[in-house]
N, C-alpha and C positions, 0 to 999 in steps of 0.2 A: 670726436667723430662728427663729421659732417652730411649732412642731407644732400640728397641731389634730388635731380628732376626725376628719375626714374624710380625713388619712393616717394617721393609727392603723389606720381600718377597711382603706386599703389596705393598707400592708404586712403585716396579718393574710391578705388574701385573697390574697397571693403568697406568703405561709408555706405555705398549703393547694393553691394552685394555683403549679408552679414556671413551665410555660407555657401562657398562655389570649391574651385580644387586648383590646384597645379595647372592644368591643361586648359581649364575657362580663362585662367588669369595670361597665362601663354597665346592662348589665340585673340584676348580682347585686347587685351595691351601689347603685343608683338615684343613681347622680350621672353630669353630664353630661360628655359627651367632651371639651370644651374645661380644665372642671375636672380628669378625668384627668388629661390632656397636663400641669397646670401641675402637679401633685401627684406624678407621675413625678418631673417634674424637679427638684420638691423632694427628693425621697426620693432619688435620685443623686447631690445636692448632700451626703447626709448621708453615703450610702457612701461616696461618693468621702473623705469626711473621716474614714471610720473605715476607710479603704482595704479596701474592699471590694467585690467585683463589682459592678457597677452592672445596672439592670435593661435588657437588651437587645430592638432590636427589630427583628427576620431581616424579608428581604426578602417576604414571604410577607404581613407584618404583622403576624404573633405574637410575643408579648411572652415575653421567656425568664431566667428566673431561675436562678441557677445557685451561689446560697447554700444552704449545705445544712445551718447553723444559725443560726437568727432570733433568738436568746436576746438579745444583747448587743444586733441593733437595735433589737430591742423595748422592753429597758432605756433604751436612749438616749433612744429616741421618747417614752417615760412619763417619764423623767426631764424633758423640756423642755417636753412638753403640761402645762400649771400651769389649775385653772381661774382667770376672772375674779373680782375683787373681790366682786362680785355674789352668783357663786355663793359663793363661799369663804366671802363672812358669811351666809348662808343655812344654810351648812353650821354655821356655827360654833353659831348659835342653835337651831337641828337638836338638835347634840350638846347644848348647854348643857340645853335642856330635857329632851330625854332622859336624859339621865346625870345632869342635878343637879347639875352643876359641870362646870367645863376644866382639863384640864392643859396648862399651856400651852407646854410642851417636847414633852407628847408629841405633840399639832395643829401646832406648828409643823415636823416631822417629816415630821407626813402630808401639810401642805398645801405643803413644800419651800419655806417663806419664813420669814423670823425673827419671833424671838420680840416683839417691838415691833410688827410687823406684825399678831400675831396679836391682841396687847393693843392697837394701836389701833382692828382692827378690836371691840372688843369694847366700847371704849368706845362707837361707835355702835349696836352691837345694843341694846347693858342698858337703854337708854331705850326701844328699841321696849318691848322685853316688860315693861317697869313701863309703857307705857298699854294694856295688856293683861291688867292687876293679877297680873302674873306677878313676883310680886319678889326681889330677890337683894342679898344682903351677902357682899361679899369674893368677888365670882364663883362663890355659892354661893346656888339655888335654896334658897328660905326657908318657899316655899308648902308646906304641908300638905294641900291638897286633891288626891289623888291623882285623883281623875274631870275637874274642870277642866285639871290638865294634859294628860290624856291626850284631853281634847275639843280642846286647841290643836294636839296634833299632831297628831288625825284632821282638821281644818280647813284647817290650814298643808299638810301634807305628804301629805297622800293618794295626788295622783299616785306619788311618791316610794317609798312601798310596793309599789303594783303591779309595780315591776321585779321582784318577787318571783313572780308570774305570766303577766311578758311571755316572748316568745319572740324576744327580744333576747337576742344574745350577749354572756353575764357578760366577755367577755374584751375587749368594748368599750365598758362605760360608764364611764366616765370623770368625770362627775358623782360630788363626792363622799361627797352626801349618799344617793344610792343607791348608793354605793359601801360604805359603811358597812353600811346595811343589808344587803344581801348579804353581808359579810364577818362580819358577825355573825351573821345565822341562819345561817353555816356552820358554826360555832363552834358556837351551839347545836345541831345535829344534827337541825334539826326534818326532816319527809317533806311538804316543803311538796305535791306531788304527792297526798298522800294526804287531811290536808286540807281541799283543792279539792273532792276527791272525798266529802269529809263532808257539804261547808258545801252544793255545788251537791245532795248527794241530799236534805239537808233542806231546800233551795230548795221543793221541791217542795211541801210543806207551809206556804210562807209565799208565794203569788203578788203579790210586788209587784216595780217595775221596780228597785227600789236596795237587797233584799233580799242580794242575793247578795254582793254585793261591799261594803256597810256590815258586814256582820257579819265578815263575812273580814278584811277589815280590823281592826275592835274587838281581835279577836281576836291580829292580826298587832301591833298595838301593842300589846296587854297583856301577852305574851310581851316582847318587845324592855322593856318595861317593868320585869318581873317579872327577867331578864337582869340589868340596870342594879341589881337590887336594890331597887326600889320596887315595894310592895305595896298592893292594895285588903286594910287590916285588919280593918273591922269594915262591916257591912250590918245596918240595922236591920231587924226581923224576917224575920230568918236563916231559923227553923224553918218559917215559913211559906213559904218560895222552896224549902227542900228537899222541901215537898211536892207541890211543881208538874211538870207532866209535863216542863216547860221544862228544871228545873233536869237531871232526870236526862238528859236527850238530851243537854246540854254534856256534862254527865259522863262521858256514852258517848261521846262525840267525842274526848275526852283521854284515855279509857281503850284510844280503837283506836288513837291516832298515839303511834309511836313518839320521844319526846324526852325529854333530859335536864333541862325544865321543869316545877316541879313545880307544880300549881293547886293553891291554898285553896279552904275553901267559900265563903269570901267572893265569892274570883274569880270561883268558878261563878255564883253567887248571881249578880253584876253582869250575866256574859253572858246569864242565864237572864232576867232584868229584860228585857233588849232583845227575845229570843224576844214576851217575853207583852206589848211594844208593837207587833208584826207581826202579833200571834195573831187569824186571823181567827175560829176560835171565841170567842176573849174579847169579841168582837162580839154579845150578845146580839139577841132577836128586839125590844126597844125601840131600838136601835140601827137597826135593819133598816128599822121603821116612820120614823122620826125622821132620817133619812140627810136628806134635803130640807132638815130644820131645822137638823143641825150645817154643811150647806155653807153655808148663809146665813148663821150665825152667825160662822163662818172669814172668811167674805166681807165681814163688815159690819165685823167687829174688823178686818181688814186693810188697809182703805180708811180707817177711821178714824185708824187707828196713823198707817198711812203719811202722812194730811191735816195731822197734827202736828206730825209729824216735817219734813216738805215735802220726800218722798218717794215715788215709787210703785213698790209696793210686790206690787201684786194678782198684777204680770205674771211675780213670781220663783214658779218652779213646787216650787223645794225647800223655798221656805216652806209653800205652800198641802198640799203633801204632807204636811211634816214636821208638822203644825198636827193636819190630819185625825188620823192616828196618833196623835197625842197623845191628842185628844178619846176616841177607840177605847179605847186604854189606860186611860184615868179610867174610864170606864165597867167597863171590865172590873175596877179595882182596889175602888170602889166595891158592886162587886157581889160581892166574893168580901172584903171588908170585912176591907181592911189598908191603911195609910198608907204614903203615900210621905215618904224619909228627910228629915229637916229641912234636913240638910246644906247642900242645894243652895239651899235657902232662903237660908240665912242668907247665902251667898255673895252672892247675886242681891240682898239687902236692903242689903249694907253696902257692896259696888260699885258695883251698877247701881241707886240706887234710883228715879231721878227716870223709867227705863226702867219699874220695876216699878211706880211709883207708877200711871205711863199706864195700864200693861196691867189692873190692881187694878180701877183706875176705868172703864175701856170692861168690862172683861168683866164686872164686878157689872150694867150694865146692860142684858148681851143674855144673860147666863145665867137669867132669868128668863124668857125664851122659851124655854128647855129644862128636861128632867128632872132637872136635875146640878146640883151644887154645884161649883166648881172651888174646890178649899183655894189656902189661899198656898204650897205646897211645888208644888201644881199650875201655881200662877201665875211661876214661877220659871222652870220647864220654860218655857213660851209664852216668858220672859225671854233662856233661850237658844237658841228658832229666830230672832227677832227679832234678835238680834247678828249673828246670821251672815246673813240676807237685808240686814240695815245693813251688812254688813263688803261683801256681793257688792256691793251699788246703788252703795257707793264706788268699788269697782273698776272696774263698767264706767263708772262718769262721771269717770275721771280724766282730767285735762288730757292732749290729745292730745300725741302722739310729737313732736318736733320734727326732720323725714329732709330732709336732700339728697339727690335724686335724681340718677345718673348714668347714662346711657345715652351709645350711640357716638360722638353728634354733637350732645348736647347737644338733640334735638329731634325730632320722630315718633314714636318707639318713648317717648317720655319720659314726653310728652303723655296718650298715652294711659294708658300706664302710673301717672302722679300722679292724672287720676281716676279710676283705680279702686282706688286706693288710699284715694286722697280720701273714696270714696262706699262703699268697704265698710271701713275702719279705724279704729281711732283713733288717725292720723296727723296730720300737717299739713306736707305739702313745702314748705318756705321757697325752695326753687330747685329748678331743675334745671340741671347743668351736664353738660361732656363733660368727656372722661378727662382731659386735659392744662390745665382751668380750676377741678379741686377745691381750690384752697388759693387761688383769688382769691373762695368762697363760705363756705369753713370759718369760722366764729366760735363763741362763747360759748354760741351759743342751737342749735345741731345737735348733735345729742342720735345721730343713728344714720344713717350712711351708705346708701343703698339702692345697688344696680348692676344692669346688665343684663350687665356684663360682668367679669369675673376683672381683677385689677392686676397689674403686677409690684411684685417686691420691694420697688424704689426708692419707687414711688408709697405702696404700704403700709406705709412707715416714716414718712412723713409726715403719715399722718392719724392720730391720737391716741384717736377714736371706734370704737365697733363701726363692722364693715362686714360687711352682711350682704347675699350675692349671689342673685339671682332669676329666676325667666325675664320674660323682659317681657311674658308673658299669664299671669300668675298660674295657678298651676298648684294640685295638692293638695298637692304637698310643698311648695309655697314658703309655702302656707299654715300648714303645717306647723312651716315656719322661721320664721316669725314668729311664731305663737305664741311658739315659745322663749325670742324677744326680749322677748315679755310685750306683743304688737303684738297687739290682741284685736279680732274682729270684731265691727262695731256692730251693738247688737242689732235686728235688725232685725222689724220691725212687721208684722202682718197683716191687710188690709183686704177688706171686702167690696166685690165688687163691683154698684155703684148699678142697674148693668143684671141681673144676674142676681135684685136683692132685686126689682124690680119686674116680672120674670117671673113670680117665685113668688106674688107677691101679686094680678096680674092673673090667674093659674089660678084664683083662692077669690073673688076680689071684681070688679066690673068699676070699671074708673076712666076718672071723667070726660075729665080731661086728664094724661096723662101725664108728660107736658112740665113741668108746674107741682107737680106730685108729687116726681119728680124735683130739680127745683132743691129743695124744701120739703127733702126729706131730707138733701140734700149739704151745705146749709147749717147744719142743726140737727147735723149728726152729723160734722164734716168731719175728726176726728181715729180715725173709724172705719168710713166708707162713702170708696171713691172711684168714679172715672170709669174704664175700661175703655182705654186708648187703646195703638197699638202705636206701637214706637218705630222713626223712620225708619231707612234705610238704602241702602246703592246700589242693592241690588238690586230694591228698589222698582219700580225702571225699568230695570229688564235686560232686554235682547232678546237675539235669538240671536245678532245681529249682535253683540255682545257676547260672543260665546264662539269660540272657536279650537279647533280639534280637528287634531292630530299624531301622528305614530309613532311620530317621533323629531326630535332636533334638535341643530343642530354644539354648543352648547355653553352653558351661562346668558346669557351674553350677548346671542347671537342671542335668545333668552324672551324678556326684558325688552326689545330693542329692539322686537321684533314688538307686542308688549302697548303701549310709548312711543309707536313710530306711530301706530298705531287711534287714542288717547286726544289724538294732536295734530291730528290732520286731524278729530277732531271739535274742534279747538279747548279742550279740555278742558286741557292743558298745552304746556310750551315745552319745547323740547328739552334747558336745562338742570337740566329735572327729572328726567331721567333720567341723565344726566351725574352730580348729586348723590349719586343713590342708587348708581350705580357706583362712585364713589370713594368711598361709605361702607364697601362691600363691601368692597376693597381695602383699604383700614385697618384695620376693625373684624372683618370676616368677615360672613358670610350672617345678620344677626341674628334677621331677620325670617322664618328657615324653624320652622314648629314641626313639632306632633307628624304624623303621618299624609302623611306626604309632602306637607305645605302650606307656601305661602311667600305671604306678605305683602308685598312690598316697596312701600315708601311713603314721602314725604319731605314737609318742613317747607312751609307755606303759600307761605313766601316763597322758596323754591326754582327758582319757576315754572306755580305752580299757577291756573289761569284761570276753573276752572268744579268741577262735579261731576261726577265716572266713574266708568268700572270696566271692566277687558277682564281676560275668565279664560283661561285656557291651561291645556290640559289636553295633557300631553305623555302619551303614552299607555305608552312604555316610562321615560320618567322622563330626567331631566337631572342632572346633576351639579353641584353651587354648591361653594363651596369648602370645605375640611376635610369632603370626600367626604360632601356631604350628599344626598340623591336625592331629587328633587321631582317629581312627576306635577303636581300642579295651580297654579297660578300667581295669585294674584288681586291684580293690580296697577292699587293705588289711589289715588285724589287727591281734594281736598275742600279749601276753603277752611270749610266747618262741621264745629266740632271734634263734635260732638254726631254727625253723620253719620256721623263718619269711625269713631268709637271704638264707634257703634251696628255699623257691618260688620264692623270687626276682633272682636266678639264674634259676631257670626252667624257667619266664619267659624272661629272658635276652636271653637264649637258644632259645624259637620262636624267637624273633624279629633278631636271623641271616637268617633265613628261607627267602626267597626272596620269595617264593612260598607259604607262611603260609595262605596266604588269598584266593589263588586259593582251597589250600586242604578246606579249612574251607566251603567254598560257597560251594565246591561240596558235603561237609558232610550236610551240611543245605538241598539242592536240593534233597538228597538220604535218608532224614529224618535217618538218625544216629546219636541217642543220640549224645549232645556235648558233656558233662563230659565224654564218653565213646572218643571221638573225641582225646581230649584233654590229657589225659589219655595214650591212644595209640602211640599220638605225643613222649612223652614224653620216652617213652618203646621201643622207636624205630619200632613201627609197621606201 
């Protein structure tokens, strides 16, 4: 049996809390009840084997701990939590480029697996980072360009730093590449607290949206840098950066934080570089006029690049940022007449050339619609935003995920669940199966388990893939969790709509035929004009006679058969569709209740399904479903059109964010206002 993060954070929140319940540990930790219950009973599996009080639960429901030191479990639990492969060579190539080398007794130590282990993984890192012209002899960085590495780590690991200003608790990351870093700026003694408080007061003097936290950072690697004993030595025209208001403001920033790291002028010098490319006074008043001419000029070099390349390229927004800034800063170094270092030149000319060559020859002929010269030490720079809008375009177009999907029964909750998967991911569910059919779908091409539901043991010993658990309406933390997975949302597109462009245009002009206008645009422009249309649903067709109103009722049972009936004697289902959805309860538990006292219950086409419905139930004091769930509203559904089906289950998903959905509702009751009209209006935004 293996620990994960999600009992670490528990038994941390019973060191602090000896007795709380179910629902305190549900709302402070945001994991769900069912996962509780099975995370208990791991962690009692472990006392009991360190013979040790187990965690107990009094008639009341309160859960009661009665260890009254955690030391030793805590040890255990970090001793058996190991990260994945994944992470671990993440980490490894983490360390290797910051330090400059591995010692591989002392990583195999930290990451508690052997030394072969750590040396094979390493034979696979050293290839990434030599096609990253990062190179290495005898597991020992070789590169001399201190600015290139330290642009690999702001690139690669950005996230990874910010643990330094999250307000996650250090005593549960577990990740070991932010574990590191934490362990090391503890070592160095910085007042990371303080400065926040520098970086955010001189914010104030550079208004842009990624000011704040690029420089924070710069700053947070050139430290961890400068630690490792790697230094920025030399900065061409040094005396000229020392007379910049830029240089001294770093300097006043290291002269207020208290740490045992010591800055060169170099250092400064470098940070003080980055100030005077934010500087909005380096912005002269030719700049001001000419703003119209450098977007265009951003605009035309990036459409170009990217038509080359056969890539597009316009729609990354950290290029078109990173570009302008640039453009800003030539002007400004231009004008206060000093070069920028060759250095980075020569890197860009002897790596990337066939990159620089492109950029060389588009930007010689649209710098000629400007006041500017761009040097080759200039052209270099444009070299490296370019890498990294190429490094992102590859990432989000990489080959989709290859998920099994598992839900209760194999079907319903699956359904809808793989498109929207389908339509907001970049996944591709090869199946969907139930809990007791995963190893007649498992093969060579599933890449990652999806669930709606928890396993046992047995079952999680036999899949050899991640398995990562969900709600079956996609929630923000599940979205959350996949990111982690490296499961990235497709980037999604923004279109005009063809009806509102031809409002605005019949206010200034009168047109002939609209209708033919119309078609004329959606056809010429169809990858950036659409059509306006909403998307079906039951409630289309709801009437009152569609809605149920109670006080109270004997038990779930009774809901769903009340809601069964209405929906058979319209002919709309057979009665072993509701039979189904009962014995799925029964097995699996209430899957279909989500957030806001809402329940879905719904089953498979072939179930018994005749027509399209919908009967809502609104229990007014609420009912009870199993593992004590309490439902007020009930909307039980059926549809042989999956499109229908998965278009309600998100109108209803949309109430149950309402916090308020049951005040509006009681007052529409009180005000006698058709409901279908109620419901209806919800939905319309009225």
């Amino acid at each position: 049996m293996k620990a994960n993060q999600r009992l670490l954070e528990l038994i941390y929140f019973f060191e602090k809390n000896s007795q709380t319940s179910i629902k305190d540990i549900e709302k402070q930790l945001n994991i769900p009840e069912s996962a509780i219950r099975y995370e208990i009973e791991n962690l009692n599996y472990y006392l009991r084997m360190m013979k040790m009080p187990e965690i107990k639960k009094e008639n009341n429901g309160q859960l009661f701990s009665s260890i009254s030191n955690f030391d030793s479990v805590n040890q255990l639990l970090k001793d058996i939590y190991k990260p994945d492969s994944k992470k671990r060579r993440e980490y490894l190539k983490f360390k290797l480029v910051l330090a400059g080398k591995i010692n591989i007794q002392k990583e195999s130590l930290f990451l508690d697996v052997t030394r072969n282990t750590v040396k094979s993984d390493l034979r696979q890192i050293i290839p990434i980072l030599e096609r990253e012209h990062i190179h290495l002899k005898e597991r020992k960085i070789i590169n001399d360009n201190e600015l290139e590495l330290r642009s690999f780590i702001l690139n690669h690991y950005r996230e990874s730093y910010l643990v330094l200003v999250s307000e996650e608790d250090n005593l549960l990351v577990s990740n070991p590449t932010k574990r590191t870093i934490l362990e090391d700026f503890l070592d160095i003694d910085l007042d990371i607290k303080e400065i926040v408080e520098e970086i955010k007061s001189l914010s104030k003097n550079y208004p842009f949206t990624n000011f704040y936290e690029t420089f924070l950072l710069n700053i947070f690697v050139a430290i961890h840098r400068i630690y490792y004993g790697h230094s920025i030595n030399q900065v061409k025209n040094l005396s000229q950066f020392k007379a910049l208001d830029e240089y001294h403001n770093v300097r006043r920033i290291f002269k207020n934080i208290n740490s045992n790291i010591n800055f060169s002028d170099e250092e400064i010098a470098h940070l003080a570089e980055i100030l005077v490319s934010y500087s909005e006074e380096s912005v002269n008043q030719s700049y001001q006029r000419n703003l119209l001419s450098f977007k265009i000029f951003v605009s035309k070099l990036v459409t170009n690049i990217g038509n080359e390349l056969g890539m597009e390229l316009t729609e990354d927004p950290i290029l078109m940022e990173g570009l302008y800034q640039h453009v800003k800063s030539t002007i400004y170094r231009k004008n206060n007449s000093y070069e920028m270092d060759s250095e980075v030149y020569h890197q860009a000319i002897g790596s990337y050339q066939n990159l620089f060559s492109l950029l060389e020859k588009n930007i010689s002929t649209y710098e000629k619609e400007l006041d500017v010269h761009f040097s080759k030490e200039d052209i270099a720079l444009f070299v490296i935003h370019f890498l990294g809008a190429i490094r992102r375009f590859q990432e989000a177009h990489q080959p989709n995920l290859k998920v099994l999907l598992v839900c209760h029964s194999g079907y319903g909750t699956s359904v809808l669940l793989k498109n929207l998967l389908e339509k907001n991911y970049n996944v591709e569910v090869i199946g969907t199966s139930s809990i007791y059919q995963i190893s007649d779908y498992l093969s060579e091409n599933i890449e990652l388990v999806v669930s709606t539901l928890d396993f046992s043991f047995e079952i999680k010993k036999k899949v050899e893939v991640p398995i990562l658990f969900i709600s079956p309406f996609l929630t923000f933390n599940d979205d959350q969790k996949l990111k982690e997975f490296g499961i990235t949302r497709k980037r999604e597109t923004t279109k005009i709509s063809v009806n509102k462009l031809l409002e605005i245009i019949e206010h200034h002009v009168n047109i002939p035929n609209p209708i033919s206008l119309k078609k004329s645009l959606m056809d010429a422009f169809p990858e950036n004009i659409q059509e306006e249309r909403k998307d079906s649903s039951l409630f289309d067709g709801l009437k009152d006679e569609n809605i149920t109103l109670v006080r109270d009722i004997q038990d779930w049972q009774t809901g769903l058969r009340l809601c069964s009936d209405f929906l058979e004697q319209k002919q709309v289902i057979k009665k072993s569709y509701l039979e189904g959805i009962c014995q799925s309860v029964n097995l699996y538990g209430a899957h279909f209740v989500i957030r806001n006292q809402m329940a879905i219950p719904h089953g498979s086409e072939k179930s018994g399904v005749l027509n399209s419905g919908i009967h809502i139930l609104y229990v007014k004091d609420s009912v009870i479903f199993p593992k004590e769930l309490p439902v007020k509203l009930i909307f039980f559904i059926a549809s042989k059109e999956k499109e229908l089906l998965i278009n309600t289950v998100m109108n209803i998903n949309a109430f149950s964010h309402d916090e308020n959905f049951y005040q509006k509702l009681d007052h529409a009751i009180e005000e006698a206002e058709p409901l279908s009209d109620f419901f209806k209006k919800w939905l319309n935004g009225v």
